[in-house]
N, C-alpha and C positions, 0 to 999 in steps of 0.2 A: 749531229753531236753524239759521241760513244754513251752508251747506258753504262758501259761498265765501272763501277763504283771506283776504280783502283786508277781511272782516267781523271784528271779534275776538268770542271764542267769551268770555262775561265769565257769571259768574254769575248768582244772583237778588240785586237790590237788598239791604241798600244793599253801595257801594263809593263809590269816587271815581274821578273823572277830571284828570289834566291837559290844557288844551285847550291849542297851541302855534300862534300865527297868524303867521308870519312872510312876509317881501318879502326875497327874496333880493340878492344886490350881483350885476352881473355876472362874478367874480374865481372861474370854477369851475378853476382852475390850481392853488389853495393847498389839494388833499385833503379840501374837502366831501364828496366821496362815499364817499369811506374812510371818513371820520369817521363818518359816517351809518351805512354798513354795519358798522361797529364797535361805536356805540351800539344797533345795533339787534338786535345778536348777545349784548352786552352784557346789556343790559335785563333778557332772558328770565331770566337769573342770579338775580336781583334778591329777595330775603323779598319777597312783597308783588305783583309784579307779576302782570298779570292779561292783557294784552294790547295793540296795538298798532294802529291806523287813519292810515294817513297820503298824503296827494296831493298834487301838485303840480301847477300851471299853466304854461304853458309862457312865461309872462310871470313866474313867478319867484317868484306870491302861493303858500303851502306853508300846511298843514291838518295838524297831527298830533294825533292822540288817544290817551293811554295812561291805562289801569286800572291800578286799583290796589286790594289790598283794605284798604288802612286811611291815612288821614292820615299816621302814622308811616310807613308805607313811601317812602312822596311824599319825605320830608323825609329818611329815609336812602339815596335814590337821588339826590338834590341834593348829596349828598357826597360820594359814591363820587368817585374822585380823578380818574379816566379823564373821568368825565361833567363833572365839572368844568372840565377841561381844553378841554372840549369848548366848552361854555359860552363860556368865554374867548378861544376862537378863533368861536365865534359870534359873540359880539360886536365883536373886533376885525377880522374879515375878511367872515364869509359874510351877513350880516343889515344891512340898510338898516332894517329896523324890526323889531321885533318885538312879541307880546303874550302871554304866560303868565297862563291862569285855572285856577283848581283849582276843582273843585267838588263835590257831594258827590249821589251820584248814588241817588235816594229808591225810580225808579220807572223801567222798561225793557220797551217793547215788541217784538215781531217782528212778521214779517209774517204767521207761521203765529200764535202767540197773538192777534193783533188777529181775523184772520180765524174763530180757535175761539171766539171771545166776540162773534162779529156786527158785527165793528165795521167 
């Protein structure tokens, strides 16, 4: 399993993912980053959650990945009232686009397991 902080540390299969692609607005004045570091303090709280993978480019295109161990979790952190809030100032301020997939995650390699099976 990777040390590096920036990897999340997630189980054996199965779980789930949210995958969050967004294009940011240029408006970083209205507390994006509060927000962010609030949901992201948040989250850990959360029944269910599993961990967190997230980047940005310096053009604006954002990468987030959060586990989860079950479907229901996904859908009771969609309501938590903060993330919500959140949501809604995503949409009205910080995102020019955005795309939400959830998926459901069967099979998960590393770089030591690939390595221990030859591959």
């Amino acid at each position: 399993m990777s040390d590096d902080p920036h990897i999340a540390r997630t189980p054996e299969p199965p779980y789930w993912v949210v995958m969050f692609t967004s294009r940011r607005t240029d408006r970083d004045e209205d507390g994006y980053a509060r927000m962010a570091e609030a949901m992201a303090a948040l989250a850990p709280k959360q029944p269910g959650y599993l961990g967190i993978e997230s980047v940005r480019d310096t053009e604006g295109l954002g990468i987030t990945l959060s586990y989860w161990a079950s479907e229901q979790a996904i859908h009771d952190w969609k309501r938590v009232a903060a993330h919500a809030e959140a949501q809604r100032l995503g949409h009205a301020r910080w995102y020019r686009d955005f795309v939400t997939r959830v998926a459901k995650v069967e099979r998960a390699y590393t770089k030591e397991t690939s390595e221990r099976a030859g591959l």
